[in-house]
C-alpha positions in Angstrom: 230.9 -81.8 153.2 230.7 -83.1 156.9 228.9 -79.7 157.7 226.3 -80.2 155.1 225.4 -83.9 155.7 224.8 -82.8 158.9 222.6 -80.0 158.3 220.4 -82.2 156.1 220.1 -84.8 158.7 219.2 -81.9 161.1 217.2 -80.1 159.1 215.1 -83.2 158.1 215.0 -84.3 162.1 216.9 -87.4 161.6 218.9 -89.5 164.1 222.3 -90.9 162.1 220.2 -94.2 162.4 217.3 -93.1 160.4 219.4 -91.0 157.8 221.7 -94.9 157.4 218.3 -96.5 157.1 217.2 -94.3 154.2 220.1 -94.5 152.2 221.0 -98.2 153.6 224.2 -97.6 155.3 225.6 -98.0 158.7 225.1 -95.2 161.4 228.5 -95.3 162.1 229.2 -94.4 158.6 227.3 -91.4 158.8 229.4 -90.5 162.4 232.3 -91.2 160.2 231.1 -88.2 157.5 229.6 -85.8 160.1 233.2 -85.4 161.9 235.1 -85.4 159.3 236.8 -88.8 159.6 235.8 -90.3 156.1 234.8 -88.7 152.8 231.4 -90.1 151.2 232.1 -92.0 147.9 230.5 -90.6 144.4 227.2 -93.6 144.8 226.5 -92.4 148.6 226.5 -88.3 147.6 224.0 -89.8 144.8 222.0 -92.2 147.3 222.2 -88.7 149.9 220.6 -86.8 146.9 218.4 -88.6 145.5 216.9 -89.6 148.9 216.4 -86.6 150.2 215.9 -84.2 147.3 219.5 -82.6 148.0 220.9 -80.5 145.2 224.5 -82.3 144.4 226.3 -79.2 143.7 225.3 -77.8 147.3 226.2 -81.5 148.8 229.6 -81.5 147.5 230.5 -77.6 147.1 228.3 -75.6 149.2 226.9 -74.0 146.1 223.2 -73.0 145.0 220.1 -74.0 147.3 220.4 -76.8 149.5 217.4 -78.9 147.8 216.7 -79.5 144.3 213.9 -77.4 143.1 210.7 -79.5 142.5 210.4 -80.8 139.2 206.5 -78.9 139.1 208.9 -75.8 140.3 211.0 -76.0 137.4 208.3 -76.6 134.8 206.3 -73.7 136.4 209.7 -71.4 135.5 209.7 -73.0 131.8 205.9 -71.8 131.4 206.8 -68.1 132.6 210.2 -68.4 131.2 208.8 -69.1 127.6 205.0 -67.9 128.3 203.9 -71.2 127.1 200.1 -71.9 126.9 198.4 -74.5 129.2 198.6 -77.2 126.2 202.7 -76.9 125.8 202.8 -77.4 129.6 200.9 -80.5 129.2 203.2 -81.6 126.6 205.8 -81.1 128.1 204.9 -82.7 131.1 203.6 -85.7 129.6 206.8 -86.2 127.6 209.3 -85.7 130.3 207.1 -88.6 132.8 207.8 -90.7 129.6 210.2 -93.9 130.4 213.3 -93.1 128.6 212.5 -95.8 125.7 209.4 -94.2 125.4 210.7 -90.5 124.5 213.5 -92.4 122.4 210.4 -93.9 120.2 208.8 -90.8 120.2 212.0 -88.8 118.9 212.5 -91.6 116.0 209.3 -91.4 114.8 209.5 -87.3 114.4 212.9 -88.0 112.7 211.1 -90.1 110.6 208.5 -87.7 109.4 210.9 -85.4 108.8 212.5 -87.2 106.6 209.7 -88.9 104.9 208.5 -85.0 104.6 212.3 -84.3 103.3 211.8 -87.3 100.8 208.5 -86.0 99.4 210.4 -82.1 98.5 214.1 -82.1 99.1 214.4 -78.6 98.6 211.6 -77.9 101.1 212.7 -77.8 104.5 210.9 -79.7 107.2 210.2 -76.7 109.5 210.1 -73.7 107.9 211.6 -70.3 109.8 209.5 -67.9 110.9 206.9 -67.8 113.7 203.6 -69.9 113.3 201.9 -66.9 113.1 203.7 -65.8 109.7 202.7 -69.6 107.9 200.2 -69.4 106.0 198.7 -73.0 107.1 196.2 -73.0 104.7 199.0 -72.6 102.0 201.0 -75.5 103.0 198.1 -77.7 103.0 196.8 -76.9 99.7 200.3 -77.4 98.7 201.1 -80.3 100.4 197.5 -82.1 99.0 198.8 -81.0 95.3 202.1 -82.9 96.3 200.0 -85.9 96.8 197.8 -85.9 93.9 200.9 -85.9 91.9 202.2 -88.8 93.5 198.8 -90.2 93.2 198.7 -89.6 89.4 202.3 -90.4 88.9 202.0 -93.6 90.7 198.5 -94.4 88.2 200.4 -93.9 85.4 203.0 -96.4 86.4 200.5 -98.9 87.0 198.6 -98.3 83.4 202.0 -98.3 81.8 203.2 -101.3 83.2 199.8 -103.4 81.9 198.1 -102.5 85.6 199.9 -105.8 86.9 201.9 -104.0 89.6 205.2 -104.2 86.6 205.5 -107.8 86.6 204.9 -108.7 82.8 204.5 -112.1 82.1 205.4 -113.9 79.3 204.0 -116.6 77.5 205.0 -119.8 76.4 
């Protein structure tokens, strides 16, 4: 590892003293992992890579690239990868900038329809195989709007039947 701490320092045209400053060591640390004398602990290798853009594996094995692709890198090989359109890229984008709560919301509320979608047809599953270009949209939402009129109707009927007060018959003295 002493090789490669060097190299980054070098490569980034760093005195010791500017790499310590970054990562908020002491220079003599960084002496100390360039020759060999001391071994970085697990929180400076993460301070080294994160700082710097380092790739760990390469920091600590020699293996892969010595930087971490760009994250616009890496979503640029998901949109050839998966030849997704500009709007999935977008998406995608959006949701990953997301503070983690905020994607944790945003994955309970889809769970949520799912079930709720679940509730309303068990035997109906939530995302139906095939590609989007086999659905028949127009299909499920004419059968999805006669699923709601029966609710609708069902849930009238409960309402005549219990005297249209909501079920709470009163009695009287």
């Amino acid at each position: 590892m002493k090789d490669r701490i060097r190299k980054i320092r070098r490569d980034l045209d760093l005195t010791q003293q500017e790499f310590a400053d970054r990562i908020g060591i002491k220079r003599n640390t960084i002496a100390n992992y360039e020759t060999g004398r001391n071994e970085p602990i697990d929180s400076v290798v993460s301070l080294i890579c994160r700082e710097f853009g380092v790739n760990e594996e390469w920091l600590r094995d020699g293996a892969g690239e010595m930087f971490a692709p760009d994250a616009s890198d890496e979503l640029e090989a998901l949109v050839k990868r998966y030849d997704l359109s500009n709007a999935d890229q977008v998406l995608i984008e959006k949701y990953i900038n997301l503070k983690a709560g905020s994607r944790e919301t945003i994955i309970d509320f889809i769970t949520d329809v799912v079930a709720a979608l679940e509730d309303l047809d068990p035997n109906a599953k939530a995302f139906p195989s095939g590609s989007a270009s086999e659905l028949d949209i127009d299909a499920e939402v004419e059968a999805y709007r006669q699923q709601l009129e029966l609710q609708k109707k069902a849930a009238a009927g409960s309402s005549l039947s219990n005297g249209g007060n909501g079920g709470t018959d009163k009695k009287e003295a």
